[in-house]
C-alpha positions in Angstrom: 21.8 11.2 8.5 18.3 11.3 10.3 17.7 8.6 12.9 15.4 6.8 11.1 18.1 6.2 8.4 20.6 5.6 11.3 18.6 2.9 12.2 18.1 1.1 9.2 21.1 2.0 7.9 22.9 -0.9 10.2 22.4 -3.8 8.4 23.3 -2.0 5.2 25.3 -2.1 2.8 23.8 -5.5 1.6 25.6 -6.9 -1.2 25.5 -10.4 -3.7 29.0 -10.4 -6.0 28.8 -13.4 -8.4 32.5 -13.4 -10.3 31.7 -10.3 -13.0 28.3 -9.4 -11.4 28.3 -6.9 -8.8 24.8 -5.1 -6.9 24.4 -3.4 -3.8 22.2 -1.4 -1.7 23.5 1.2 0.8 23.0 4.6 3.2 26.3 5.5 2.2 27.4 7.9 -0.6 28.6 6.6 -3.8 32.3 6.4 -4.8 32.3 6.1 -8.4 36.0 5.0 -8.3 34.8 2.5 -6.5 32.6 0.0 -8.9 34.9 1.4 -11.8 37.7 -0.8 -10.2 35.1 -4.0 -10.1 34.6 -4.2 -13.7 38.2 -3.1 -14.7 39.8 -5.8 -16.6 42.6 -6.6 -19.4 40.1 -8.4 -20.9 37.9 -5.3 -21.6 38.3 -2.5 -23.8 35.6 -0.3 -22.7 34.3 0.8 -19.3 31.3 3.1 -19.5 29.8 4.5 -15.8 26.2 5.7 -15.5 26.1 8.2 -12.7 22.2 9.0 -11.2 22.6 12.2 -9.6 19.4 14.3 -7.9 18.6 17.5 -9.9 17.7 20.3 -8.4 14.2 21.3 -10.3 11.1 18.8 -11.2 8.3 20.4 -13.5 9.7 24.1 -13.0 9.9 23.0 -9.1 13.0 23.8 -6.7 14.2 20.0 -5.4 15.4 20.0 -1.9 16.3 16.4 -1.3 15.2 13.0 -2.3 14.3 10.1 -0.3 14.5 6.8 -1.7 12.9 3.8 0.1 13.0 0.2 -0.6 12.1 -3.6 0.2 15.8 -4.4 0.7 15.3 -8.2 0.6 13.6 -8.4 -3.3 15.0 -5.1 -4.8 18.4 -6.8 -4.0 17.7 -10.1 -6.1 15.8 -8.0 -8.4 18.7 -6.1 -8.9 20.6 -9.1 -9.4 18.4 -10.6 -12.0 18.7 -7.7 -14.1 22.3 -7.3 -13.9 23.0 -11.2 -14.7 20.6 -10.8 -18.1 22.7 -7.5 -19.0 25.5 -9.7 -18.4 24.5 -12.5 -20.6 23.1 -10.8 -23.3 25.7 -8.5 -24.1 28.5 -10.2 -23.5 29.9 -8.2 -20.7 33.3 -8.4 -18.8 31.5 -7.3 -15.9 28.7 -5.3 -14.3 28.3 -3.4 -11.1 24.8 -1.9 -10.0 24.8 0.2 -7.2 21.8 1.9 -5.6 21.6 4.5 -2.6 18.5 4.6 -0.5 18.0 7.1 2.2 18.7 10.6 1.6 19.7 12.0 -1.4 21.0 15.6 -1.8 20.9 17.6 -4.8 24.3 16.9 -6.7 24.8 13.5 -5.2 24.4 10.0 -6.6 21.5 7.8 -6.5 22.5 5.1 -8.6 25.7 4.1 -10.4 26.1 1.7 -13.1 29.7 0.6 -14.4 30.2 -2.4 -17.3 33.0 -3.2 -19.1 33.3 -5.7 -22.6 35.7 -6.3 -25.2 34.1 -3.5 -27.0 32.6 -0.2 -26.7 29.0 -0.9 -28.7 28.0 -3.3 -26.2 28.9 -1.6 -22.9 27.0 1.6 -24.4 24.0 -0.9 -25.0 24.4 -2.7 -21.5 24.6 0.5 -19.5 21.7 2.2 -20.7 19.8 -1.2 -20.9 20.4 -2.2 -17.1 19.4 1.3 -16.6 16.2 1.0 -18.0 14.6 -2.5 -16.8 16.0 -1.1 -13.4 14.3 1.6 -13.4 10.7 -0.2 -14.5 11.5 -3.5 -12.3 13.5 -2.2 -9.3 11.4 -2.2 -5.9 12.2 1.4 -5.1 10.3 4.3 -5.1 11.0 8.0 -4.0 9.7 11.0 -2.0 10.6 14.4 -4.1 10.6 17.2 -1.4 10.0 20.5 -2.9 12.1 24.0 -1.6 9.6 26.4 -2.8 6.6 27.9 -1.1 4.0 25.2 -1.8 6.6 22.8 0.0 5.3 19.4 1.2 6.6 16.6 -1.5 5.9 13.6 -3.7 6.5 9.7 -3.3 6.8 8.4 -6.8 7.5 4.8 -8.1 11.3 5.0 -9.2 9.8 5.6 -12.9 10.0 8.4 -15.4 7.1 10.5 -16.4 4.5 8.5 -13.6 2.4 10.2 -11.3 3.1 10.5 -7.4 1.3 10.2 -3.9 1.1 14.1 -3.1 2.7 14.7 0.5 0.8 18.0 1.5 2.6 21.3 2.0 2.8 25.0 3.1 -0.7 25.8 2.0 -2.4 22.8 3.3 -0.6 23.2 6.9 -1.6 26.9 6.9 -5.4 25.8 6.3 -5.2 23.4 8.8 -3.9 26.1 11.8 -7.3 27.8 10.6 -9.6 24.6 11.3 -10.3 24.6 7.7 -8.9 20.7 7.2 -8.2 17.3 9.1 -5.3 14.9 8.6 -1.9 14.1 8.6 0.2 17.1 7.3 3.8 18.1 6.5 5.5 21.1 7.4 7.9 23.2 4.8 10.9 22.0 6.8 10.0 18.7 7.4 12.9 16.1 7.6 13.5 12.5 6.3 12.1 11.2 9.8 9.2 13.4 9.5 8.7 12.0 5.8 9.0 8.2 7.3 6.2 8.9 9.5 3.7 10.7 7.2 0.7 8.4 7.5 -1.4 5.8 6.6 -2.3 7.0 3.3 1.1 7.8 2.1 2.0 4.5 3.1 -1.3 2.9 1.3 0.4 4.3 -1.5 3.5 3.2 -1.1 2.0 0.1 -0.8 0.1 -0.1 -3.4 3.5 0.9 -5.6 5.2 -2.2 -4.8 1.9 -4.4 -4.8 -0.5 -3.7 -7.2 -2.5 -6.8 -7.2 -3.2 -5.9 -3.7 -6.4 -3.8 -3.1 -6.1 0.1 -1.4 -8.9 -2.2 1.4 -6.4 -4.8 2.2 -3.4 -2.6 2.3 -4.9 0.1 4.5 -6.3 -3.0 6.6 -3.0 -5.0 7.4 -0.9 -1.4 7.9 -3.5 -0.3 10.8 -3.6 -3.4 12.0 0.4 -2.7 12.4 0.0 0.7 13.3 1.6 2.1 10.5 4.4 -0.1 10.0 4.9 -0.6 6.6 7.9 -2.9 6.5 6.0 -5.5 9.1 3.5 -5.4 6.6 5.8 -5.4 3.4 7.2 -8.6 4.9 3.7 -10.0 5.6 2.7 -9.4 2.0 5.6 -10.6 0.2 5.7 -13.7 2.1 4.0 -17.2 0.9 1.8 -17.3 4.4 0.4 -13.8 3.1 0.2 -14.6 -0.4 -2.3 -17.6 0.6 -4.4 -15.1 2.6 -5.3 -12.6 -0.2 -6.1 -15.6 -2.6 -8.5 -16.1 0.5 -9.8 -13.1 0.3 -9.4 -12.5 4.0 -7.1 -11.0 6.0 -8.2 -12.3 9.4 -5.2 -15.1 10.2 -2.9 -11.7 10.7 
């Protein structure tokens, strides 16, 4: 684990159980055993498990790692919402929603899902559905980091088929040794710490992911104004003080 994740890794894993309804967020590696035994019930004859696991290609391209990042605070309850509609709607014994953050090697689990209901028809439905509306809803996005000779990566919103904030590579490092470009570039064996620190526009983008009402001008504004520290300004934009600044139009009480 880098020391970035080290760091935020402390205060984790952060957790909300309500009888049947499980979610959590963690650094750790998943234990599927784990959140099969919190739906397992006499009550329920059929348990189906979800297992996300990182791939190792993308679009023809070698996978390295993934790095999933997150606004711990709302993905949590977000999390929760979702799993307590699954719940309801199908009729579910119980429901556990786990999702890794952090690191993420090729072969191991991002995300697990496990339900369990009197009968089979409605887990099948549940599990793919809570899979889904996590997927689209969830405050988590990603950065894909490429093995091949391009290098360099991707930070995507934690959605299928959508289009990513390029994090430059090989190429781009070599033409910037030659005085040929400016900026912020990555290095073919950067590191989750190294991915963390990027730069503003990455984190623009990132921003702009879980905040879409908010323009690329304000975003860019509060995040130099915090030198880059997108969770200071994550907190500043989800919370009621900040929301009554945009509507303002100005920025200038931060």
């Amino acid at each position: 684990m880098s020391s970035s994740e080290t760091t935020a890794s402390s205060s984790f894993p952060q957790s909300i159980t309500d009888g049947p309804i499980h979610v959590e967020l963690t650094y750790s590696p998943l234990d599927p055993s784990t959140y099969i035994s919190q739906v397992r019930s006499p009550e329920a004859g059929a348990t189906v498990l979800f297992l996300g696991t990182t791939r190792s290609r993308f679009d023809s391209r070698p996978v390295k790692t993934l790095a999933y990042s997150a606004y711990a605070p709302l993905a949590l309850k977000t999390l929760q919402s979702i799993a307590t509609s699954v719940h309801k709607k199908h009729g579910l014994t119980a429901i556990s929603m786990v999702h890794r953050l952090g690191e993420v090697k090729v072969g191991e689990e991002s995300i697990v899902i496990a339900v369990s209901s009197p009968h089979r028809q409605a887990a099948w439905k549940a599990g793919e559905e809570a899979l889904e509306v996590c997927k689209a809803k969830m405050e988590v996005w990603k950065m894909e980091v490429f093995g091949d000779e391009e290098g360099g990566g991707v930070w995507r919103a934690n959605r299928d088929g959508l289009m990513g904030e390029k994090v430059e590579g090989k190429k781009e490092l070599d033409e910037a040794d030659k005085g040929e470009t400016n900026g912020s570039l990555m290095k073919e064996d950067m590191t989750i710490d190294d991915i963390h620190d990027q730069g503003l526009k990455t984190q623009v983008a990132r921003m702009q992911l879980l905040f879409p009402m908010v323009s690329v001008d304000d975003a860019q504004a509060v995040l130099v104004l915090k030198q880059g520290d997108f969770d200071t300004a994550v907190d500043y934009f989800a919370g009621t003080g900040a929301a009554e600044h945009h509507r303002r139009g100005s920025l200038t009480a931060f």
